[in-house]
N, C-alpha and C positions, 0 to 999 in steps of 0.2 A: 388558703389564706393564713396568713401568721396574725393569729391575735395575741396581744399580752396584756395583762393586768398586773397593776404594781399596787400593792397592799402599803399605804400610808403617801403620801405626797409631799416632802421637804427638797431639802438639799440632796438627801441621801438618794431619793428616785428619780430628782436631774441630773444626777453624775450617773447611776444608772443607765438611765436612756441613754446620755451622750455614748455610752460607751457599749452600748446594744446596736446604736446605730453606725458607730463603723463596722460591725461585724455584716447587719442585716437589719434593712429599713423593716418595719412591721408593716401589715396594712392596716392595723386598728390597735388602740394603744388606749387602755381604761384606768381609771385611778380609785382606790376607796381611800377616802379621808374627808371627814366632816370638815373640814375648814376650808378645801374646798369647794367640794360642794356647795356651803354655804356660799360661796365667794360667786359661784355657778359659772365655775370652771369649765371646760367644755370637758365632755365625756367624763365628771367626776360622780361617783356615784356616795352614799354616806359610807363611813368604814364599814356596817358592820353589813354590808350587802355583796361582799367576794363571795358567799355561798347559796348566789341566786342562780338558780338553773340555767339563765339565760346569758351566765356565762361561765356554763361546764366547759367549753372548748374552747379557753382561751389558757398561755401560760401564765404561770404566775412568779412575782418576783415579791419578793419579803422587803420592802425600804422603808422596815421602821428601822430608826438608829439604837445609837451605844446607851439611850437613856431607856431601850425598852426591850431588853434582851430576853426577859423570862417572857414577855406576850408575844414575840416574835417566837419563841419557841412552841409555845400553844397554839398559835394560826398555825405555826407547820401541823402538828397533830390534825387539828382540823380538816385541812383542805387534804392531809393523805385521806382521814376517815371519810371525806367527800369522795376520794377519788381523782381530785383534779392535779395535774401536769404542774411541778414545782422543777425546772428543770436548772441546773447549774449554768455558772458564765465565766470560762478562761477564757481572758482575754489572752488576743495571741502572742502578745511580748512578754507572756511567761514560761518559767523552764517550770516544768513539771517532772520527773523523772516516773516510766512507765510505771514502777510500780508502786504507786504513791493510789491511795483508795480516797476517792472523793463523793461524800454526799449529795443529795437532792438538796437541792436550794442554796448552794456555795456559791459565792461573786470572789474572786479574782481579779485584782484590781492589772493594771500594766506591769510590768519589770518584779511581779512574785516570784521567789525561787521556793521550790519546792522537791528537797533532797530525796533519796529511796527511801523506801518503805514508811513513809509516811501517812496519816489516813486524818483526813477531815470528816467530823460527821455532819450531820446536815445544817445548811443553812448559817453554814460558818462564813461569814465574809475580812477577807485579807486586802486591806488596803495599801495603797501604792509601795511597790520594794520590801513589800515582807519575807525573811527569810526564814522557811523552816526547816531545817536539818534533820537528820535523822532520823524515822526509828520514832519520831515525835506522832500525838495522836492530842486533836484538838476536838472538842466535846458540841456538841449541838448548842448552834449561836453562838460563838464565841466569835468577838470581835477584834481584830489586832489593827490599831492604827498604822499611819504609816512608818514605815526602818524600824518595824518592832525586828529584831533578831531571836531565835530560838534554838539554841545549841541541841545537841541528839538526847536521845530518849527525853525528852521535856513531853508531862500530860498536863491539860487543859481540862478544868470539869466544867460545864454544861454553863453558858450564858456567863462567863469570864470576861471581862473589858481590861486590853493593855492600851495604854497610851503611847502616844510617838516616842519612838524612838527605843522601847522598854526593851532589854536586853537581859533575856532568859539564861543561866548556867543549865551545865549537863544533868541530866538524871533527877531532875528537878519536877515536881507537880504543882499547879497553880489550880488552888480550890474552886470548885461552883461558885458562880456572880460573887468571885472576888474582883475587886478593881485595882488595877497597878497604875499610878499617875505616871506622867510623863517624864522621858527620861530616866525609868527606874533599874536600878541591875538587880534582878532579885537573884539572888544567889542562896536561899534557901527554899523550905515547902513554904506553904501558905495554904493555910484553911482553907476551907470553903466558907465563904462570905466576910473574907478577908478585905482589907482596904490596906493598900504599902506603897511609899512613896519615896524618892531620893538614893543618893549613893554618896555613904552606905544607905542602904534601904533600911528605914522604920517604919512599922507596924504603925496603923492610927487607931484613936478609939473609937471613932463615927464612919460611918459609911462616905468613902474619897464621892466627893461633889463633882457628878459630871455636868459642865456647863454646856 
């Protein structure tokens, strides 16, 4: 039997399922997230209950979103130092190129292009039409909206949020949980815990507001 467990319950773990279930219907499908639980959701359990024994055999899918990227990166530690099956999801209307290195716990939305040599590390998820070029290396939990573009050798440091459309230059590095708003061309480095928005792109001095 194929069990899965989705870690959080929003928007983020209904587009999820939808697109688990054209690949392969599960037989048993569990949620952790207190809200709803509270709500007494069927089969929701409270969030912080994925590391209950009685469901060491199920998969698991990471659907918190772009507002929760560093504790999205810490459940992955967890449930490896558990033990339990965090397994990746290409959907199949993506180009992957063979030698492209993909992490545990990656989602792949539809029409992702993903050029050689390229390496995702874990639990990065690429929302619809993301393109990454090159020779590019994306950091654990990093999240790219959708038609982000990212020209070759571009790095990603760990729980980094791009917005729609945000369009990477060459040779480029985008710091740890920095945030890029929508529409941005960055065409320089950017810290780590960076915030940059517009084209030309500017620097902000508060951390970019994700709604």
């Amino acid at each position: 039997m194929k069990r899965i467990g989705f870690i959080g319950f929003g928007a983020l773990a209904s587009q999820l399922l939808g697109l688990l279930r054209e690949v392969d219907r599960p037989d048993e499908v569990v949620f952790f997230d207190d809200l709803a639980h509270r709500d007494r959701r069927e089969n929701s359990f409270p969030f912080d209950g994925f590391l209950d024994p009685r469901f060491a055999d199920h998969d698991y899918y990471l659907a918190l979103g772009y507002r929760h990227l560093p504790l999205k990166a810490k459940i992955l530690g967890q449930l490896r130092a558990a033990g339990r099956r965090v397994p990746s999801f290409v959907h199949p209307a993506c180009h992957v190129h063979p030698s492209c290195r993909i992490g545990d716990g990656c989602v792949l939305y539809p029409m992702c292009n993903l050029d050689q040599e390229v390496e995702l590390k874990a639990a990065v998820l690429l929302h619809n039409s993301v393109v990454v070029s090159h020779n590019s290396s994306l950091g654990t939990a990093v999240f790219c909206s959708p038609g982000v573009i990212l020209s070759g050798h571009v790095t990603i440091g760990e729980a980094a949020f791009l917005g729609t459309g945000t369009l990477v230059s060459s040779n480029l590095r985008i710091g740890a949980r920095s945030r890029v708003g929508i529409g941005t061309v960055v065409c320089r480095d950017l810290p780590d815990d960076t915030s940059a928005i517009g084209n030309p792109m500017r620097l902000l001095e508060h951390p970019l507001q994700l709604e």
